[in-house]
N, C-alpha and C positions, 0 to 999 in steps of 0.2 A: 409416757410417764417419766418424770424426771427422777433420777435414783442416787444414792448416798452409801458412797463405802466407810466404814470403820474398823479401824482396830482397835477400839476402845469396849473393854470387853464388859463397862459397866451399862450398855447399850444393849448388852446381848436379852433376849426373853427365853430365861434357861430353861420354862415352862413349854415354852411352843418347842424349846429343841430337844428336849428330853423326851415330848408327846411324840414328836416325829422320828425321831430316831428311834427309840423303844417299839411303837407301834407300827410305824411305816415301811421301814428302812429293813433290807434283807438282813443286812451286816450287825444290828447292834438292838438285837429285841431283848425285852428285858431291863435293859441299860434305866440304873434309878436316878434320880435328881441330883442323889448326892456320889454318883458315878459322873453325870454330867459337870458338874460343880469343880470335880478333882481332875479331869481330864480337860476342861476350860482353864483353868486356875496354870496348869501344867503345859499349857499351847499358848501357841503365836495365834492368833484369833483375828478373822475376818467376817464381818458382817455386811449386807446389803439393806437397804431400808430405803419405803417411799419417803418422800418431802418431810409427812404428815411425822414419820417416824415409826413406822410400824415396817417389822424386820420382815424380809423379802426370801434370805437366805444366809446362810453359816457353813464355814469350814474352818480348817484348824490346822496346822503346822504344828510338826515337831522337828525339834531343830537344834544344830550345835552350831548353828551360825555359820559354820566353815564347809565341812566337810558333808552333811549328812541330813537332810529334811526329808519328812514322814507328812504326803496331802493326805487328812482323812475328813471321816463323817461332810464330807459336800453334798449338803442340802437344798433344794430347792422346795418352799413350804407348797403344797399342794395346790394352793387357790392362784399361783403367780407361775406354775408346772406351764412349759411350752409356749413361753412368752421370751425366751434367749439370755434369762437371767443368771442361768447356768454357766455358762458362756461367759459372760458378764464378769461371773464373779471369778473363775480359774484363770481368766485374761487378767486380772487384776491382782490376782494372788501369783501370779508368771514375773507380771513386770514389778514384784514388791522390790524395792531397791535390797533387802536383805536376802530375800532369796533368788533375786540374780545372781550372787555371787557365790551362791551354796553352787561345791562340786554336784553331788549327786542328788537328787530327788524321786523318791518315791511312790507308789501308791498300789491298791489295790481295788479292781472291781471287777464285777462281773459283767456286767451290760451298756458300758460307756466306753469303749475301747477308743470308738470314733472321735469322742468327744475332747479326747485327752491325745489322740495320735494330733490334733491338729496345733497342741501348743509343745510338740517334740516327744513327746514319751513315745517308748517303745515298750513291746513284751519282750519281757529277762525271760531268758531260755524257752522251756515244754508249758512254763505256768501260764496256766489259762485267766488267769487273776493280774497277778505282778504285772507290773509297770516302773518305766522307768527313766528318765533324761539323767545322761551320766560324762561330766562332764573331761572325767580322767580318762587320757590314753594312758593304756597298759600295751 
């Protein structure tokens, strides 16, 4: 299937990310529409979508352009789970020309270590969570 990246976040379906985040996702249960809404609004935003236009996947950047970006909520929606869209989207959110040039990048998980060791992050220190591609020698 042919697939379609945006950062145009008037694309996004706040409905499907707020269902799955809230409900799905270990990190952000809870999370209400107008949580979703203030945290979209407040992020660099990446979306993945078939042809048809119907969204595939979402994650979100925070970011001072320079020095300091925050990957979070990377979702993949359940019906498109194990199809490499995952993959997809973190390769593409890697090469975004803005955050090539960010020093450091962050992020946080529990069960995708793998998935993020192959686009440079490492674990920061004992944390079993943190991650991080850090582009300052000290």
């Amino acid at each position: 299937m042919s697939v379609k990246f945006s950062t145009d976040k008037s694309k996004l379906d706040l409905d499907k990310i707020q269902q799955y985040i809230s409900n799905e996702s270990y990190w952000g249960e809870g999370r209400t529409l107008e949580e979703v809404k203030i945290t979209i609004d407040n992020s660099f935003c990446f979306g993945l979508y078939t042809e048809n236009g119907a969204q595939i996947a979402f994650s979100r950047v925070v970011t001072d352009h320079i020095l300091f970006a925050y990957l979070m909520d990377v979702i993949v929606f359940t019906e498109f789970q194990g199809k490499g869209y995952g993959k997809q989207l973190v390769e593409y959110i890697m090469t975004n020309e803005l955050l090539k040039k960010v020093k450091t990048i962050a992020l946080k998980t529990k069960d995708a270590h793998s998935l993020y060791e192959r686009y440079g992050f490492k674990k920061v220190g004992d944390s079993e969570f943190w991650m991080s591609i850090d582009k300052i020698k000290l």
